[in-house]
Biopython code that builds the backbone (N, CA, C, O; Angstrom):
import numpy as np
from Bio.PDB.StructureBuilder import StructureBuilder

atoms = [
    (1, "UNK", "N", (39.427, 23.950, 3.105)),
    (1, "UNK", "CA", (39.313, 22.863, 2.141)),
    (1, "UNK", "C", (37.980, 22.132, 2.299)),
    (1, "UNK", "O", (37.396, 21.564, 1.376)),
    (2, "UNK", "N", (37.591, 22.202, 3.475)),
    (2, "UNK", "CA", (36.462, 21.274, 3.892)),
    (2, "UNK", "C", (34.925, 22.021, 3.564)),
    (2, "UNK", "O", (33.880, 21.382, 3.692)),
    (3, "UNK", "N", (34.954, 23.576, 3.092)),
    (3, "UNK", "CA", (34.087, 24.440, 2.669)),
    (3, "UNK", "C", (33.971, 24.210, 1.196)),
    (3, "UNK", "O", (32.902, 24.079, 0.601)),
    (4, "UNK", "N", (35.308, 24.166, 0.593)),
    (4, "UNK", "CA", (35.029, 23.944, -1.068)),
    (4, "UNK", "C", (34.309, 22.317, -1.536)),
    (4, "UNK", "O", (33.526, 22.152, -2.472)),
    (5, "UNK", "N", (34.859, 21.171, -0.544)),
    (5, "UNK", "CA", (34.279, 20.009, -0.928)),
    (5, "UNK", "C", (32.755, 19.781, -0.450)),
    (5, "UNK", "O", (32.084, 18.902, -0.989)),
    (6, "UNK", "N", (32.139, 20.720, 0.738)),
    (6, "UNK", "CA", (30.929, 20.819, 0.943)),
    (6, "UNK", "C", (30.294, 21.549, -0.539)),
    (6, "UNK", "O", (29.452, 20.893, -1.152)),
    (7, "UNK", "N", (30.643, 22.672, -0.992)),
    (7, "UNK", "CA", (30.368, 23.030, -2.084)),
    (7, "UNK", "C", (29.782, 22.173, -3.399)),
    (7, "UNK", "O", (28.692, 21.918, -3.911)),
    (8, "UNK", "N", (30.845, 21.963, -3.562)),
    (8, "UNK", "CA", (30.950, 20.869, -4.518)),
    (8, "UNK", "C", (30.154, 19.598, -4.532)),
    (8, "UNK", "O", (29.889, 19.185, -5.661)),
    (9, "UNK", "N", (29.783, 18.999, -3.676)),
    (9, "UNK", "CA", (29.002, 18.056, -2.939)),
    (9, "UNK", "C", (27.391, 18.721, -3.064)),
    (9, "UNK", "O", (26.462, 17.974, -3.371)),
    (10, "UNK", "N", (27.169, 20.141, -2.805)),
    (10, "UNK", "CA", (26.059, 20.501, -2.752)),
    (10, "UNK", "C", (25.436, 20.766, -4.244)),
    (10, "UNK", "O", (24.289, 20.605, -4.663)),
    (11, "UNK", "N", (27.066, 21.405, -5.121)),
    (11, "UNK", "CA", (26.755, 21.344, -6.681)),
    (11, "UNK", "C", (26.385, 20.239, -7.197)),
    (11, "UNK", "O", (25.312, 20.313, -7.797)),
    (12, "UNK", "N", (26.924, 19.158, -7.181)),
    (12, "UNK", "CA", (26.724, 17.838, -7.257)),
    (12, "UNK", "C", (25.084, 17.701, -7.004)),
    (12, "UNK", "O", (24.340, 17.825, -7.976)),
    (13, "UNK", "N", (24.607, 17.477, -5.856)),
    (13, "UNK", "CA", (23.077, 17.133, -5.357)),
    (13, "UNK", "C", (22.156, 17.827, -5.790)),
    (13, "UNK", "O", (20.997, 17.416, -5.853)),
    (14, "UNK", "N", (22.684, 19.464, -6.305)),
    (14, "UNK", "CA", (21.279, 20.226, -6.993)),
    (14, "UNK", "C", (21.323, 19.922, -8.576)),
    (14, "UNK", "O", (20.450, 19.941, -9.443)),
    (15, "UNK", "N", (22.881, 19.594, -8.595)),
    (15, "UNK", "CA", (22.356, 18.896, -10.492)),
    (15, "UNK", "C", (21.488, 17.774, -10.939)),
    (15, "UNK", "O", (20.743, 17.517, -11.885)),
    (16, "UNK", "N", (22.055, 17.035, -9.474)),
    (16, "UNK", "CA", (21.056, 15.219, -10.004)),
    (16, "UNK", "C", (19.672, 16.319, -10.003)),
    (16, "UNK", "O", (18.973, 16.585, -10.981)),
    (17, "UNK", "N", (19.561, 16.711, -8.977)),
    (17, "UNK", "CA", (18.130, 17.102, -8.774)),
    (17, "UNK", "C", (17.748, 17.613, -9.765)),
    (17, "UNK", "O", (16.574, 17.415, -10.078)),
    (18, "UNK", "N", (18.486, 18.347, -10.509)),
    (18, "UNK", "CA", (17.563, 19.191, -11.655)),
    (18, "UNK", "C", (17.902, 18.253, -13.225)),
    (18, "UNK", "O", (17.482, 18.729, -14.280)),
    (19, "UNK", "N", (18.689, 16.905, -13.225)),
    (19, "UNK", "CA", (18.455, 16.386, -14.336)),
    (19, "UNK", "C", (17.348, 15.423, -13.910)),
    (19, "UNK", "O", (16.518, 15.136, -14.772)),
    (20, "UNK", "N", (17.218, 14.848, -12.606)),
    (20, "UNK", "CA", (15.863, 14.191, -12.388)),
    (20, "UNK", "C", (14.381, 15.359, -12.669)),
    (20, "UNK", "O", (13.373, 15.151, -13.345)),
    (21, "UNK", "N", (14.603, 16.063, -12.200)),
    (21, "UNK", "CA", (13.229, 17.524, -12.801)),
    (21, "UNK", "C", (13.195, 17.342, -14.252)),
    (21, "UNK", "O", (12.197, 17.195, -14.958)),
    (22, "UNK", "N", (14.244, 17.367, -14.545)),
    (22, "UNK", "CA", (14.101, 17.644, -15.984)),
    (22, "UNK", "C", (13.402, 16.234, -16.853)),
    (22, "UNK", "O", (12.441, 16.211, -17.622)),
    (23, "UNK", "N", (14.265, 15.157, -16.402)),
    (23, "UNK", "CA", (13.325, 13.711, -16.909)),
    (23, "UNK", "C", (11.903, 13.503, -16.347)),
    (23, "UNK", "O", (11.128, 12.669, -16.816)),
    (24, "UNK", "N", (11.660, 14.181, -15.484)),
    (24, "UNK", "CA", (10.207, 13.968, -14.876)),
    (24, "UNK", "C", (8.962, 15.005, -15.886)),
    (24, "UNK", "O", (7.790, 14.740, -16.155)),
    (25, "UNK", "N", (9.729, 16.114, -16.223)),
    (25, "UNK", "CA", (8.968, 17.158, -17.013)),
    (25, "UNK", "C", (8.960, 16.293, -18.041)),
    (25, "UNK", "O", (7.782, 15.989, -18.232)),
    (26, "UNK", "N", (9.705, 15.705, -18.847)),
    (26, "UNK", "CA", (9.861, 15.268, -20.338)),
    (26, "UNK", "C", (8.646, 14.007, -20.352)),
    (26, "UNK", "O", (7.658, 13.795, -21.056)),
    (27, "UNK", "N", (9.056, 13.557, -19.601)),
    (27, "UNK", "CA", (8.407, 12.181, -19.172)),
    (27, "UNK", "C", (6.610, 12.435, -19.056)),
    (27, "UNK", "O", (5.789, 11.631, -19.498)),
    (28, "UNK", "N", (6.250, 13.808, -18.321)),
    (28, "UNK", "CA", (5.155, 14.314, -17.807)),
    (28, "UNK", "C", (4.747, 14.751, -19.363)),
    (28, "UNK", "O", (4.123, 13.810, -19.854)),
    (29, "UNK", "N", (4.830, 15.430, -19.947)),
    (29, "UNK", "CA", (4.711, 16.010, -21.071)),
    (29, "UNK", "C", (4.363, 15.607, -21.798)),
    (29, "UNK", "O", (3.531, 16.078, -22.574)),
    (30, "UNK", "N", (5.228, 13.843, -21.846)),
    (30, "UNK", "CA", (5.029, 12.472, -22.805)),
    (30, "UNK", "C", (3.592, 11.988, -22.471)),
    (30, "UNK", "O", (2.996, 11.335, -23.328)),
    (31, "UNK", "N", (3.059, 12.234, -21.409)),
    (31, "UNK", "CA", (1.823, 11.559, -21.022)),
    (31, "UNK", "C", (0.713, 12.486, -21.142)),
    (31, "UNK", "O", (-0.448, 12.186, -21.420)),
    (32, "UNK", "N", (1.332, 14.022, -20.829)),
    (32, "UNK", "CA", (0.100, 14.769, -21.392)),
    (32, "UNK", "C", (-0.100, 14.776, -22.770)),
    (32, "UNK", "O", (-1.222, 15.108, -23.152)),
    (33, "UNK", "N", (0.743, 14.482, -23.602)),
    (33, "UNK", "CA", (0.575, 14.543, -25.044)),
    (33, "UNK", "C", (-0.439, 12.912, -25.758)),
    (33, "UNK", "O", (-0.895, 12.867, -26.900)),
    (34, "UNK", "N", (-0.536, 12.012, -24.935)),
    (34, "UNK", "CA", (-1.200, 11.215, -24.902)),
    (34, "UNK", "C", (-2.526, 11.493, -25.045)),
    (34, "UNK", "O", (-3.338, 11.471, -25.970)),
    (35, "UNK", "N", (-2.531, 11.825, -23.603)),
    (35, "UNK", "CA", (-3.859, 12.289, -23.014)),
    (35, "UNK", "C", (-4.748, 12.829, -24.119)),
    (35, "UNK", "O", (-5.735, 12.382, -24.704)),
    (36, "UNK", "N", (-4.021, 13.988, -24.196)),
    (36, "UNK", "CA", (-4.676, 14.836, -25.474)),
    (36, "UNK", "C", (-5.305, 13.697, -26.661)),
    (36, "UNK", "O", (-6.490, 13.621, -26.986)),
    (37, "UNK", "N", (-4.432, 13.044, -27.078)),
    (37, "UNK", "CA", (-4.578, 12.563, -27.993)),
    (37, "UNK", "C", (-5.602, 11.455, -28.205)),
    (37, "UNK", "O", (-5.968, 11.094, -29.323)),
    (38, "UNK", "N", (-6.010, 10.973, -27.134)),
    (38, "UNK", "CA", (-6.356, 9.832, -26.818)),
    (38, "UNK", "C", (-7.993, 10.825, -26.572)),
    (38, "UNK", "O", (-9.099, 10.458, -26.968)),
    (39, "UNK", "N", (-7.683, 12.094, -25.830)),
    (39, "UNK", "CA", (-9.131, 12.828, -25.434)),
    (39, "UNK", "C", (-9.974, 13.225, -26.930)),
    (39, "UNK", "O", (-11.142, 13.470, -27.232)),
    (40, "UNK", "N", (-8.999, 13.156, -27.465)),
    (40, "UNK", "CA", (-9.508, 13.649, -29.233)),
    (40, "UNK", "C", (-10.662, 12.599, -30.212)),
    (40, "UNK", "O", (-11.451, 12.835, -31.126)),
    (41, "UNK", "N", (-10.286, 11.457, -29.511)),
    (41, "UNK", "CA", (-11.142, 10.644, -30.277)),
    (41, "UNK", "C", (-12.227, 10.703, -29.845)),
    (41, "UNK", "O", (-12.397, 10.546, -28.636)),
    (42, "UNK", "N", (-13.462, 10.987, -30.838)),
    (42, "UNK", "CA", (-14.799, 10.826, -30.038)),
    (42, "UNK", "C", (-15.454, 9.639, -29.840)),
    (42, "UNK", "O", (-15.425, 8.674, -30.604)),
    (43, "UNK", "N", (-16.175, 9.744, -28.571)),
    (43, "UNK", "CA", (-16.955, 8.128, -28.439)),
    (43, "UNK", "C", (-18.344, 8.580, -28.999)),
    (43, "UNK", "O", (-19.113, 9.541, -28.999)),
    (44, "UNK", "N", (-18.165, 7.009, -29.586)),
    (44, "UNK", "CA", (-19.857, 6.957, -29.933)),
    (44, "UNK", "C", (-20.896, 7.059, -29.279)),
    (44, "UNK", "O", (-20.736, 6.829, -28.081)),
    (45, "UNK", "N", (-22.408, 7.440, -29.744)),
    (45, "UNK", "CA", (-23.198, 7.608, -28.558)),
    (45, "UNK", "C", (-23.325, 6.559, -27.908)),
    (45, "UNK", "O", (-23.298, 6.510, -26.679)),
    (46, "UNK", "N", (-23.504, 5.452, -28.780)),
    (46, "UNK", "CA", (-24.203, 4.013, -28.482)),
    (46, "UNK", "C", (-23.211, 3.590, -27.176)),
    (46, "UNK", "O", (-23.674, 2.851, -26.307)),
    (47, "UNK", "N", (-21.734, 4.128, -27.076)),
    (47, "UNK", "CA", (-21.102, 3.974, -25.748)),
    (47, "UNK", "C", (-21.779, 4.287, -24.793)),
    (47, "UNK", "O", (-21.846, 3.483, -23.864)),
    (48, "UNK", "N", (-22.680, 5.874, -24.690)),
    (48, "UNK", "CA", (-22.532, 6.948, -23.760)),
    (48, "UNK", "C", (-24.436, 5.925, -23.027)),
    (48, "UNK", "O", (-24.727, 5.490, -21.913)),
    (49, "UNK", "N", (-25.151, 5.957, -24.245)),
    (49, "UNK", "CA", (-26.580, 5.915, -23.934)),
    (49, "UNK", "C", (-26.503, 4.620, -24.014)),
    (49, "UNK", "O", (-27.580, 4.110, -24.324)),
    (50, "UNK", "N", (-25.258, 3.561, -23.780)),
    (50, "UNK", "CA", (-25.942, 1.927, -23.346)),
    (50, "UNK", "C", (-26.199, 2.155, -21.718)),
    (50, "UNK", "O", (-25.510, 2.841, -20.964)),
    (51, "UNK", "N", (-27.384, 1.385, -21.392)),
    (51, "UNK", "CA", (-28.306, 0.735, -19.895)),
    (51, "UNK", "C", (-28.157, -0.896, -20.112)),
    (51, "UNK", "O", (-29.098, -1.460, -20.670)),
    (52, "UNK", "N", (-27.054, -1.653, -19.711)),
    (52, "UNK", "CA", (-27.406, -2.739, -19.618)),
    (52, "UNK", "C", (-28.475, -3.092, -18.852)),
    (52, "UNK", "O", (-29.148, -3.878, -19.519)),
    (53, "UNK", "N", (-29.131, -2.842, -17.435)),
    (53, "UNK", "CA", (-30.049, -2.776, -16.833)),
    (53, "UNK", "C", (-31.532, -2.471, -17.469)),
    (53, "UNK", "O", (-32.487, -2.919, -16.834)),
    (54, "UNK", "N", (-31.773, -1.796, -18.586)),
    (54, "UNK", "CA", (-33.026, -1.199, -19.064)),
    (54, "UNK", "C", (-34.164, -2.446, -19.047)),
    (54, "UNK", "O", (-35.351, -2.353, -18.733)),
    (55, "UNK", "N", (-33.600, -3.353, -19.380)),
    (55, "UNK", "CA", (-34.489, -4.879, -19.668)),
    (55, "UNK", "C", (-35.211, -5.183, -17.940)),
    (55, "UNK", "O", (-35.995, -6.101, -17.697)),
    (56, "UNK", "N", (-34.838, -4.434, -17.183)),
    (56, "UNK", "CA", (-35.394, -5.371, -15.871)),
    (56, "UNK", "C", (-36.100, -3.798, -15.427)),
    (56, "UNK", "O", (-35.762, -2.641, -15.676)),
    (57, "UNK", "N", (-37.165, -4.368, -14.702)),
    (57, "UNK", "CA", (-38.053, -3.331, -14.087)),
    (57, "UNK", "C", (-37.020, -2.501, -13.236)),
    (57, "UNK", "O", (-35.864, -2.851, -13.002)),
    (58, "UNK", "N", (-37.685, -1.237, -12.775)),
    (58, "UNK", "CA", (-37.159, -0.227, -11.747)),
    (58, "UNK", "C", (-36.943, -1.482, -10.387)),
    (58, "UNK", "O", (-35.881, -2.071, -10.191)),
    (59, "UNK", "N", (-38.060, -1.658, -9.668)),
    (59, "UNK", "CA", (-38.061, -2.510, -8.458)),
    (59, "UNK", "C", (-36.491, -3.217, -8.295)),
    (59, "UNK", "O", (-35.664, -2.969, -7.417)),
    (60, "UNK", "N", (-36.368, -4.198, -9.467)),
    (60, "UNK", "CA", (-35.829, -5.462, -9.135)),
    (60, "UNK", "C", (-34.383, -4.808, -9.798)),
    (60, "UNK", "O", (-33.416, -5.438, -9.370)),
    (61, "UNK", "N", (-33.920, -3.480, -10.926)),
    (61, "UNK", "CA", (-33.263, -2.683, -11.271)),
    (61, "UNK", "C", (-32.187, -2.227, -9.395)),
    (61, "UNK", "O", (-31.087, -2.419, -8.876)),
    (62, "UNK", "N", (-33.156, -1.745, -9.186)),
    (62, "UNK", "CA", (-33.169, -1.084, -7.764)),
    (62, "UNK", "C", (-32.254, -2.034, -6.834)),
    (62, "UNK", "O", (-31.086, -1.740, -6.582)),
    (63, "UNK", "N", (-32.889, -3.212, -6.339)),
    (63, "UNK", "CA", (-31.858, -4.105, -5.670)),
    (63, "UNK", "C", (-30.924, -4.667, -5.972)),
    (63, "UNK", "O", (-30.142, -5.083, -5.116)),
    (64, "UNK", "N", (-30.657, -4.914, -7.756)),
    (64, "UNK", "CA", (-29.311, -5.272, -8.455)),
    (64, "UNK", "C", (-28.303, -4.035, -8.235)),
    (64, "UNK", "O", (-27.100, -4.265, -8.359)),
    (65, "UNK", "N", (-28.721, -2.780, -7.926)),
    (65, "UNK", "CA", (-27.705, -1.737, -7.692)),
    (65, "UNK", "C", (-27.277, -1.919, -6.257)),
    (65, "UNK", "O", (-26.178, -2.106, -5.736)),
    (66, "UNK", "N", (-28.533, -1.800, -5.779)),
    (66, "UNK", "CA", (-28.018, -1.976, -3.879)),
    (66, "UNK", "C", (-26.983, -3.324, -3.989)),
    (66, "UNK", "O", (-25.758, -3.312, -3.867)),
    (67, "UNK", "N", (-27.707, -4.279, -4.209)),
    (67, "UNK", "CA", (-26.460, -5.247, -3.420)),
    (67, "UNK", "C", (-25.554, -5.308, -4.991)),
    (67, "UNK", "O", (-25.741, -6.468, -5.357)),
    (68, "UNK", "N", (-24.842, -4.740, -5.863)),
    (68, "UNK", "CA", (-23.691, -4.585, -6.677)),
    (68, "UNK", "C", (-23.754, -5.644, -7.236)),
    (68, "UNK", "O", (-22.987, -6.433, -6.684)),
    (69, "UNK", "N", (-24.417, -6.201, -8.278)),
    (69, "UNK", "CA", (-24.313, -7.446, -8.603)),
    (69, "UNK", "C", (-23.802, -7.332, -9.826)),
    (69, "UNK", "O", (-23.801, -8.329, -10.548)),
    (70, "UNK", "N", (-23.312, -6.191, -10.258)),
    (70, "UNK", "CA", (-22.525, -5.623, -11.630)),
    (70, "UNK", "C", (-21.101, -6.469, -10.996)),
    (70, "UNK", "O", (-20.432, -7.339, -11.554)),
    (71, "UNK", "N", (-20.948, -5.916, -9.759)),
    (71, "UNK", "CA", (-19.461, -6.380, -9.683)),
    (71, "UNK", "C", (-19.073, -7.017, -9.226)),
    (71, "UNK", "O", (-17.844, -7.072, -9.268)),
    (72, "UNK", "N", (-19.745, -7.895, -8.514)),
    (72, "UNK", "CA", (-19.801, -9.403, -7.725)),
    (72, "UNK", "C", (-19.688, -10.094, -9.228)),
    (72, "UNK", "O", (-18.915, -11.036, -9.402)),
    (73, "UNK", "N", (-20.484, -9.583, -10.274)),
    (73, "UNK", "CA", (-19.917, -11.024, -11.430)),
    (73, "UNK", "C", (-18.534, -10.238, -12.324)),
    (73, "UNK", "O", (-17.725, -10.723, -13.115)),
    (74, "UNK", "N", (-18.650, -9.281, -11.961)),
    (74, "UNK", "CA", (-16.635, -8.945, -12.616)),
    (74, "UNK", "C", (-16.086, -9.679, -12.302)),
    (74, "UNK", "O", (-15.505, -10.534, -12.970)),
    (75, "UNK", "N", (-16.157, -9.429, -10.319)),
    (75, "UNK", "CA", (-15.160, -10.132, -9.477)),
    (75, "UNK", "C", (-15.205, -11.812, -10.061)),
    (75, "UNK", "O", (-14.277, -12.403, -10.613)),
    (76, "UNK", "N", (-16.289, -12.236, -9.813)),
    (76, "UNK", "CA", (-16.336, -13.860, -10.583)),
    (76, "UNK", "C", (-15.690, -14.199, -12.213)),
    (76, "UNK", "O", (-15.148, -15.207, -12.665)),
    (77, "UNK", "N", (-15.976, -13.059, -12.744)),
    (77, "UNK", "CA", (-15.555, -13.470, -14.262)),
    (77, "UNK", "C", (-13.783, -13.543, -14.143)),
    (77, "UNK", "O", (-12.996, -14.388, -14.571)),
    (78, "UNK", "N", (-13.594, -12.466, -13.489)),
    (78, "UNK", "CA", (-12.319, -12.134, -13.243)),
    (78, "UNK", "C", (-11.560, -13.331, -12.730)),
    (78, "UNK", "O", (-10.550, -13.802, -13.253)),
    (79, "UNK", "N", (-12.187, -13.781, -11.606)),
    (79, "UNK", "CA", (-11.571, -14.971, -11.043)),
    (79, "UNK", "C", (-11.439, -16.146, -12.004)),
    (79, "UNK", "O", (-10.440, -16.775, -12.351)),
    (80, "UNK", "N", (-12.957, -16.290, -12.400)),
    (80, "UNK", "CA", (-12.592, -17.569, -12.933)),
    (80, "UNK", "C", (-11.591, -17.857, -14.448)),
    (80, "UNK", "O", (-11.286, -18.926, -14.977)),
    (81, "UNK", "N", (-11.265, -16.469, -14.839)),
    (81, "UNK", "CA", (-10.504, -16.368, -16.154)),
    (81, "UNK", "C", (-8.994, -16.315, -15.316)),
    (81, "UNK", "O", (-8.086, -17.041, -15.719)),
    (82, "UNK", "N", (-8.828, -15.605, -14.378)),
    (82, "UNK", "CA", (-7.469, -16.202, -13.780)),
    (82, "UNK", "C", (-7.277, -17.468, -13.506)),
    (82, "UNK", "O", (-6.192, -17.889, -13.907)),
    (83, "UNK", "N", (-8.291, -18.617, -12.683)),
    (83, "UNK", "CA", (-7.913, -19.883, -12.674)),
    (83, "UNK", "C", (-7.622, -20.786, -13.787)),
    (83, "UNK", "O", (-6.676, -21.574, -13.811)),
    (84, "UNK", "N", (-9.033, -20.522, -15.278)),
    (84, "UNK", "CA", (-8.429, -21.167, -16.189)),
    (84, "UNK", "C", (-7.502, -20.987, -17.015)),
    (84, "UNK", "O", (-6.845, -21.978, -17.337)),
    (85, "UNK", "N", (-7.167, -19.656, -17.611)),
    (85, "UNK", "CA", (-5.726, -19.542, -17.319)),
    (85, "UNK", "C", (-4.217, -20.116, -16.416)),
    (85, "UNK", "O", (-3.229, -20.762, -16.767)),
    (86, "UNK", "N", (-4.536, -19.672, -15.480)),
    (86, "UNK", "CA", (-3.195, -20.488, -14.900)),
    (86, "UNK", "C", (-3.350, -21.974, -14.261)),
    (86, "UNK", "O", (-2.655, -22.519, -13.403)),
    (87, "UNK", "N", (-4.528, -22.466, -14.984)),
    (87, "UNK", "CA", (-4.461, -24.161, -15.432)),
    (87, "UNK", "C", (-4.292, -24.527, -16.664)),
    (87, "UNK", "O", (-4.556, -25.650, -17.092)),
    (88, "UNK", "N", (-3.707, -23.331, -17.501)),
    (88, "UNK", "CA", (-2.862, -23.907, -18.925)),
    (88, "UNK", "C", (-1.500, -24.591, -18.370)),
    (88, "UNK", "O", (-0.930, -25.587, -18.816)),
    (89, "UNK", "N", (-1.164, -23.823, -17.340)),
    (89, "UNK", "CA", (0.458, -23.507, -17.145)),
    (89, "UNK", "C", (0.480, -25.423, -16.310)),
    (89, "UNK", "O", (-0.280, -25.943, -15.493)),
    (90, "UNK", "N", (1.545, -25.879, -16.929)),
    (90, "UNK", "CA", (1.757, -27.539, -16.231)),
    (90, "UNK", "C", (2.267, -27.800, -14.823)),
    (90, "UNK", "O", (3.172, -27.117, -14.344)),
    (91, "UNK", "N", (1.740, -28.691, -14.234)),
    (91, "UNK", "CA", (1.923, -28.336, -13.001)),
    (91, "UNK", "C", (2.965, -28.817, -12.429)),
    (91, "UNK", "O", (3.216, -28.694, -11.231)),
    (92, "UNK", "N", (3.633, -29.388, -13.234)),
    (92, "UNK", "CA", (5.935, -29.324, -13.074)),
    (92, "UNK", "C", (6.195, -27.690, -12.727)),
    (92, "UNK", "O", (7.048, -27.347, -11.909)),
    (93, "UNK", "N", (5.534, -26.941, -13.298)),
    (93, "UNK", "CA", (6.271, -25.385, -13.343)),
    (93, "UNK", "C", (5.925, -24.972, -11.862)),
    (93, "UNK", "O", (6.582, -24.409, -10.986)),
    (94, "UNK", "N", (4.842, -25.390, -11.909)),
    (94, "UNK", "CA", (4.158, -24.411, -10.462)),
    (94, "UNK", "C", (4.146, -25.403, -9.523)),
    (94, "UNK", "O", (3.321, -25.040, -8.685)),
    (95, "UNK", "N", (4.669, -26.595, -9.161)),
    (95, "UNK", "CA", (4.490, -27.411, -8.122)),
    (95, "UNK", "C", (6.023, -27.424, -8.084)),
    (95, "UNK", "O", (6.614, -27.520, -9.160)),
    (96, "UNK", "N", (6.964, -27.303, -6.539)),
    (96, "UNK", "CA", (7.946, -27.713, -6.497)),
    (96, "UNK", "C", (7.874, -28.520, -5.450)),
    (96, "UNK", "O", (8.859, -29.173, -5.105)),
]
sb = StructureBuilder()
sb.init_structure("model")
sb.init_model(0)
sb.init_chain("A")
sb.init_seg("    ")
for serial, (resi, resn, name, xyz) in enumerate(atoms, 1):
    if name == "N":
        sb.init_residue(resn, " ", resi, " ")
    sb.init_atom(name, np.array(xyz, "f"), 0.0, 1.0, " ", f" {name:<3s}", serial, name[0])
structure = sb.get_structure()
């Protein structure tokens, strides 16, 4: 008796398994069909051939890359649009 309920138990665990396979394929499929779709649109050149940098000499070009100053002001823009943002929010909500 204790052979048929191991059985059964094991039928059990390879089905989840293969209806989870199966939602993972569907699911996968859903995103490659995206992909595609999304790969289809062409970008413009004016995307491909912008240099925000072109305006500043090579030299001074040169040390805005070394020390990253592209993303030192993300990081800042970033920040400071999170603070004023969540200084809309009143400060009853967020102060307890």
């Amino acid at each position: 008796m204790d052979v048929l309920f191991d059985f059964f138990i094991s039928l059990w665990v390879a089905f989840k398994a293969f209806v989870v396979d199966t939602l993972y394929l569907l699911f996968d499929t859903l995103l490659t069909t995206v992909e595609t779709v999304i790969n289809a649109i062409p970008v413009p050149d004016i995307v491909t051939s912008f240099d925000p940098w072109s305006w500043v000499n090579p030299q001074a070009a040169y040390v805005l890359d070394a020390l990253n100053i592209a993303l030192v002001l993300g990081i800042l823009f970033a920040g400071y649009t999170i603070r004023f943002a969540l200084n809309l929010i009143p400060a009853a909500f967020t102060r307890v």
